[in-house]
N, C-alpha and C positions, 0 to 999 in steps of 0.2 A: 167327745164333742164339747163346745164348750159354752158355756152359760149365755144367757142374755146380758145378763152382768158384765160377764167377761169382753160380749164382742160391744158394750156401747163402751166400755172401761178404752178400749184397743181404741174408736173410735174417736173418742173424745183426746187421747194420746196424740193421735195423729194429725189432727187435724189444730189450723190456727185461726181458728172463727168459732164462734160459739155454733150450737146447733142444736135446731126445733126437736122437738118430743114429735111430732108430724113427719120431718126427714129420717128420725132414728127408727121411729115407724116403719118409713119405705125401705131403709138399709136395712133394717134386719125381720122385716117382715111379720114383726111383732104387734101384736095389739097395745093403742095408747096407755091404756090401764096399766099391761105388765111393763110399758118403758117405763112409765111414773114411777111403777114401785120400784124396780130396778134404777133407777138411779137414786129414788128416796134411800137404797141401800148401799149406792157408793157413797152419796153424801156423808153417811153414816161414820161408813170406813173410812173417807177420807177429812171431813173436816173435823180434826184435833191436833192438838197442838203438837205433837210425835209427828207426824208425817210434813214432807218436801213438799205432797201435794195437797189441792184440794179442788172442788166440786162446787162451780159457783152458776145461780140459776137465777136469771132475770125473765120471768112470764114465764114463756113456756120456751126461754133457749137457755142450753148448758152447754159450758165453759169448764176445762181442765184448768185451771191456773197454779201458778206459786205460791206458795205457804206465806202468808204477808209478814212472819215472823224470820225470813230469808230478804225479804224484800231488796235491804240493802246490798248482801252477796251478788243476788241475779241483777238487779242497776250494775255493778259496777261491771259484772262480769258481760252484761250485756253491750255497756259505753267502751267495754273493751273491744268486743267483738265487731263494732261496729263503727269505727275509728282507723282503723288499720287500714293499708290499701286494700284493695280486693283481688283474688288470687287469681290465676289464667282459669282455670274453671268458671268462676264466678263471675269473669271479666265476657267468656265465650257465652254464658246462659244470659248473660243480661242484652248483648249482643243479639243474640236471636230473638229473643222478647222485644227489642228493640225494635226490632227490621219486623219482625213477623205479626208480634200480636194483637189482638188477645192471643193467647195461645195455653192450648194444656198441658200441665205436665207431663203428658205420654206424649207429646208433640214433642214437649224439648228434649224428652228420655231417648224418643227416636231419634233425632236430628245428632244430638250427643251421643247416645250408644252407653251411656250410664246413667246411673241412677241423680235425681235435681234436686232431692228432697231440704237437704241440710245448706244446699245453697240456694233456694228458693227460700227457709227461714232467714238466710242472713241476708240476701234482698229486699226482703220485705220489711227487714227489724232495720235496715238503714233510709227507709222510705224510699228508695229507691223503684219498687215497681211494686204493684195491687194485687190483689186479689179478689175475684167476684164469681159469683154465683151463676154459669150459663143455664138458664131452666131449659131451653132448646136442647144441649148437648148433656145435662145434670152430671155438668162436671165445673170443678173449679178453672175458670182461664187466669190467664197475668199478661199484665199492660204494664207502659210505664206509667209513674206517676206523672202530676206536673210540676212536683219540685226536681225530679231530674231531670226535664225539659230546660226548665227554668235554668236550673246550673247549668246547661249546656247555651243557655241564651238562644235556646228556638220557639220555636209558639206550637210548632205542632211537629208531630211524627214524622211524616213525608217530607221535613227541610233535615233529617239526617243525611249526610252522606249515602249518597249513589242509592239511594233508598226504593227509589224506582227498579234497579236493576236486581238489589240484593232482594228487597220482597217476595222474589218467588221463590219457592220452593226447591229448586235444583240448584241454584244459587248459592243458597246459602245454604244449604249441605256439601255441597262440593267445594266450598271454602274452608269447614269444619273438619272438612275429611282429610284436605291438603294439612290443616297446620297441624292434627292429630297425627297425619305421616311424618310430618318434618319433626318430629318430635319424639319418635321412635328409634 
């Protein structure tokens, strides 16, 4: 079974926002006291100067971040990542955030049929679409931004192409599904 430790360690991994001692609370159903200490014990383990990573705490939210002694590495490798075209994956997820959102990742997981994780970080790392907190649904949604509006020269959502038609639901699954067959 695995520590307290272990599951905000996992948590804080995953996730690309910081996050309240209150929310780590509700996820792991722990009392505020034993999150405290357990993260005063990643801090521990992770900020020195040996490790990639480390454990950084403003009030009461915590942040996984990069070892600022990498700093330079992850910029570059990140102006890399984020420079390039964007691949038909990344092209079809930002596509339905587009037409659809907000939306959740298990919304575009479904709609897709695979996993959005590592293309939702490289969306998000090109400014291209947000990330927010729905307390109604206590799940992360994604929009676009308004600089990719803006590079598109529209003011709002609904002046996308066919935006009316593609926004529902049937639509734009039975779109995803054709170019997924044609592609087989």
């Amino acid at each position: 079974m695995s520590t307290l430790k272990s599951k905000i360690e996992s948590l804080l991994f995953i996730t690309n926002q910081p996050l309240s001692v209150k929310r780590l609370a509700n996820l792991t159903g722990a009392e505020k006291d034993k999150i405290e200490a357990a993260i005063a014990e990643l801090m521990t383990d992770y900020n020195n100067n040996e490790k990639g990573m480390s454990i950084a705490k403003i009030g009461d939210q915590i942040q996984m971040v990069t070892s600022g002694d990498n700093a330079k590495l992850v910029k570059d490798f990140i102006k890399e990542e984020t420079t390039g075209e964007l691949t038909k994956p990344s092209l079809e997820t930002l596509t339905i955030i587009a037409y659809r959102g907000p939306v959740t990742r298990a919304e575009l997981e479904q709609i897709r049929g695979v996993n959005c994780v590592i293309i939702l970080r490289n969306l998000l790392m090109r400014g291209l679409i947000e990330s927010k907190e729905d307390k109604k649904k206590m799940q992360t949604t994604y929009n676009l931004t308004f600089d990719f509006l803006k590079f598109l020269g529209l003011n709002q959502q609904s002046e996308l192409p066919d935006y009316a038609k593609l926004n529902s639901d049937e639509s734009l699954e039975k779109i995803v599904n054709q170019v997924n067959q044609a592609d087989k």
